[in-house]
C-alpha positions in Angstrom: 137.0 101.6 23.1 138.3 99.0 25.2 139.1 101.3 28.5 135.5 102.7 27.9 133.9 98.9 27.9 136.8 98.3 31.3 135.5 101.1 32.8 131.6 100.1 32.0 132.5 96.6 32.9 134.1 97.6 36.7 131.2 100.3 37.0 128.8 97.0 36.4 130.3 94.6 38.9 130.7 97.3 41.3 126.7 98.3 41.0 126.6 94.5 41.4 128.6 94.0 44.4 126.7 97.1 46.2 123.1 95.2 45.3 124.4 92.3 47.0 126.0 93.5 50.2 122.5 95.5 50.4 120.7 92.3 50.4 123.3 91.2 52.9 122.4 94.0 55.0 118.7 93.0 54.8 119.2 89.7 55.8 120.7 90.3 58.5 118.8 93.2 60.2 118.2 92.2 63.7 114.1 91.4 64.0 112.4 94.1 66.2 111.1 92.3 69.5 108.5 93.4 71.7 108.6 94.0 75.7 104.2 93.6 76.3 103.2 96.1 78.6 100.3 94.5 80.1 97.9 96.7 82.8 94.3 98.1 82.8 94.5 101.2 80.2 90.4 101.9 81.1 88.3 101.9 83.6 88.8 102.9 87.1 92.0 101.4 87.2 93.7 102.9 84.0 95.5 105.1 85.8 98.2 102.2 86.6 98.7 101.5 83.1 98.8 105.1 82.0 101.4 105.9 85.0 103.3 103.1 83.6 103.3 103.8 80.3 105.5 106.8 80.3 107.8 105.4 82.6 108.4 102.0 80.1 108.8 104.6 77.3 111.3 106.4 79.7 113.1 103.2 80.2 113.2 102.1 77.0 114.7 105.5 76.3 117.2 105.5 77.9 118.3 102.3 76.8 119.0 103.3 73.6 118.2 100.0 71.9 116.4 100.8 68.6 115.2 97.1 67.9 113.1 96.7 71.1 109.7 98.2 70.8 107.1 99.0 73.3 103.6 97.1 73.1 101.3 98.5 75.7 97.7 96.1 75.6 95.0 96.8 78.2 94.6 93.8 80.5 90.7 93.5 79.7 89.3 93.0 83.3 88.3 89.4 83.5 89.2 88.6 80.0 92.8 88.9 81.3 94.0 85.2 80.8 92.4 85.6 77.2 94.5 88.7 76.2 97.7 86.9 77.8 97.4 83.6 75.9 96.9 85.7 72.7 100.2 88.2 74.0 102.1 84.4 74.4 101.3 83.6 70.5 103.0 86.2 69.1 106.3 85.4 68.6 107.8 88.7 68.8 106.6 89.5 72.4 110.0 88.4 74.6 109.1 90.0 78.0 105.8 91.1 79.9 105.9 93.6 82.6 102.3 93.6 84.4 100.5 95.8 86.7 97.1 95.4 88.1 94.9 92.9 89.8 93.6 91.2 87.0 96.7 91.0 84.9 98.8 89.7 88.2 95.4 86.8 88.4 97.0 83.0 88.7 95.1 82.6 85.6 96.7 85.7 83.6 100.4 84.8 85.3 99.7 80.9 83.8 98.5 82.1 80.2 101.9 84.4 79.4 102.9 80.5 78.8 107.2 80.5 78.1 107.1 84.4 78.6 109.3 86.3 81.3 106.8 87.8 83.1 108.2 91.1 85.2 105.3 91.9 88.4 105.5 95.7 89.3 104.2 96.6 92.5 102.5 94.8 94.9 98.5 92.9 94.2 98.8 90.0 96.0 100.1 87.7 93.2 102.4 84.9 93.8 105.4 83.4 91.7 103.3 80.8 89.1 106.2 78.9 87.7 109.5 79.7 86.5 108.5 82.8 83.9 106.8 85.2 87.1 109.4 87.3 88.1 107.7 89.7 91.0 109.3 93.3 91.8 108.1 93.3 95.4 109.3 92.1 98.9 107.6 89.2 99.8 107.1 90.3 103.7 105.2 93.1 102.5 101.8 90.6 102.4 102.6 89.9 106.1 102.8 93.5 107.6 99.9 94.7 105.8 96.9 94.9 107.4 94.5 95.9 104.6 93.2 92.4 102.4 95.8 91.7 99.9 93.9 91.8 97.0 91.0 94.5 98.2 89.4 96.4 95.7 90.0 100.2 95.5 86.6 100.9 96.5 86.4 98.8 99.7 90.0 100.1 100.7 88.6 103.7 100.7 85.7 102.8 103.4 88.2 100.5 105.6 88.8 103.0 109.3 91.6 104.7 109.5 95.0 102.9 111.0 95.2 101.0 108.0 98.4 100.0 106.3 97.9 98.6 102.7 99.9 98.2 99.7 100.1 99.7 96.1 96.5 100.0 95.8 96.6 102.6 98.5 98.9 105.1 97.4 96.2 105.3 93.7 94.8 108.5 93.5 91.5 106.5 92.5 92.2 105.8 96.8 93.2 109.2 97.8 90.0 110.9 95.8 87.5 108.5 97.4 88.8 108.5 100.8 87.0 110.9 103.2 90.0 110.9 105.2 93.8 109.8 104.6 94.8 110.5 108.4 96.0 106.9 109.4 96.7 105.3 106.2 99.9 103.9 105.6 101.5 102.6 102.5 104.0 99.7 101.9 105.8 99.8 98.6 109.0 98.3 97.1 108.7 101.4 94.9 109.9 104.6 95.7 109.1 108.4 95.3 110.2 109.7 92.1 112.7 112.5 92.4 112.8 116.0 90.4 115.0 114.8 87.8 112.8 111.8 87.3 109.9 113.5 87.3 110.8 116.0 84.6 112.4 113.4 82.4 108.8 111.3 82.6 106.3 114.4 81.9 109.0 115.9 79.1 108.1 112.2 76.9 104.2 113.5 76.3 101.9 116.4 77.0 99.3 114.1 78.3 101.5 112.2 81.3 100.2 111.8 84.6 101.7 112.8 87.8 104.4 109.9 88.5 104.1 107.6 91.8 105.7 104.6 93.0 104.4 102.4 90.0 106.3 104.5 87.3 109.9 104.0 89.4 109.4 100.7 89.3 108.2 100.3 86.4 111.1 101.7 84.7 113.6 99.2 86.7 111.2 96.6 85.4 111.5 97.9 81.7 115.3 98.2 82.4 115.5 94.6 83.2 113.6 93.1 80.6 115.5 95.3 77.7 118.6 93.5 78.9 117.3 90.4 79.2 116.1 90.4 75.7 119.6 90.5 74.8 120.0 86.6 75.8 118.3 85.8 72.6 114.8 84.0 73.4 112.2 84.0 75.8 114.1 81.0 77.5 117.4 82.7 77.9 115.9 85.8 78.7 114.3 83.8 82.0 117.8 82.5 82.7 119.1 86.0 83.1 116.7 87.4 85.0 117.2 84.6 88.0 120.0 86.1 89.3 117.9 89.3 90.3 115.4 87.3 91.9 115.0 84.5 94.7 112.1 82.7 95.0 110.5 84.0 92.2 110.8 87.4 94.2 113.2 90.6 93.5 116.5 89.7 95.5 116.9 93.5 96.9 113.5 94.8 97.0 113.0 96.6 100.3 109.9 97.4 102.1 109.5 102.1 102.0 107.2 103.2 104.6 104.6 106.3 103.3 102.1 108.4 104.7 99.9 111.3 103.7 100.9 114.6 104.8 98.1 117.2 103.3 97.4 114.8 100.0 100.6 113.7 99.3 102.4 110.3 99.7 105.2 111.0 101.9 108.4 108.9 102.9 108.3 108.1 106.0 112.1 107.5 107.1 111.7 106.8 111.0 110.4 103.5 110.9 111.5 102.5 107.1 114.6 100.8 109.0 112.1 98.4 111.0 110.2 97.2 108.0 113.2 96.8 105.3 
């Protein structure tokens, strides 16, 4: 009887013992955070968020960090600094990356409030305070000839020997453009390669043709996952300076593209007089 109740007794404090390191376990379960992707998902310019979106989930992929989810919100045109301010209430949210004229607006870039906010691409936008964080050489604004912040429509009835930025290597451009001879592109992104490309269209059925958003994108992604490491949207910010100078990325460099029959191409001849 009494190695029956020592073995019911040692079965009991074991069961207890188990419960408790369980609860342990609970505790002290890292909290999911959240990396905002934050770009026009309708309209005539969804096809930037949609061309971002598999490249972030790419990214995040690839990182192999399970508590870092992606939270893709459409920009919502000139509600933008509304969405952002409501983005910058939620405590979870530790890193923007942003695409897109209205999302990239001084008033947007203001509202993301303490959040690191990670630019990709080029739209004119300048570093608001210490949290803007923009993936883009700065001396692309001054060798472009095309208006800065144009609208897709207006670029696509400008004459030809025009060299613009992001906006003109969209195929929203390309399809309402009667012709693309003359039109050159300045980008801190580059052309995704084979291996990239089959990676991206492999995540979903539905994913666009990548261009130079979705490589940059991804580096974007990349650097926010490990900056969310640091901790908090603060230290996050800290680690991300030493990428960037002057609120711009330290190493961007300026690519050169054209349109042979359609298609962006690189063009390598003059990329050494621009970088």
């Amino acid at each position: 009887m009494s190695f029956r109740v020592t073995r019911a007794r040692h079965a009991s404090l074991l069961l207890c013992l188990l419960v408790l390191l369980s609860a342990c376990a609970v505790v002290r379960a890292p909290e999911h955070t959240r990396i905002a992707l934050f770009a026009p998902f309708e309209g005539r310019y969804r096809e930037i968020g949609y061309n971002a979106l598999y490249a972030a989930r790419l990214a995040l992929a690839d990182a192999h960090n399970e508590s870092v989810d992606l939270l893709a919100v459409d920009s919502g045109g000139t509600e933008a600094a509304h969405h952002a301010k409501a983005l910058a209430q939620d405590p979870l949210v530790m890193a923007a990356i942003v695409l897109g004229y209205d999302s990239t607006s001084a008033d947007a870039l203001q509202a993301f409030g303490d959040i690191p906010v990670l630019v990709v691409g080029d739209w004119g936008a300048k570093p608001i305070g210490d949290h803007v964080y923009i993936l883009s050489n700065p001396q692309i604004d001054q060798q472009i000839t095309a208006p800065s912040r144009i609208s897709v429509i207006d670029a696509a009835t400008l004459p030809s020997l025009i060299v613009g930025n992001d906006v003109f290597a969209l195929e929203g451009f390309a399809k309402l453009r009667t012709s693309l001879d003359g039109v050159t592109v300045l980008s801190s992104g580059t052309l995704p390669d084979a291996d990239f490309t089959q990676r991206y269209k492999a995540g979903d059925q539905f994913a666009p043709e990548p261009g130079l958003l979705a490589t940059l994108t991804y580096t974007a992604t990349s650097k926010a996952v490990s900056a969310l490491s640091a901790g908090s949207r603060t230290a996050a910010r800290n680690f991300l300076v030493a990428d960037f100078s002057n609120g711009y990325q330290k190493d961007a460099q300026i690519h050169r593209y054209r349109y042979v029959n359609g298609s962006l191409t690189e063009d390598v001849s003059t990329n050494d007089i621009v970088k």
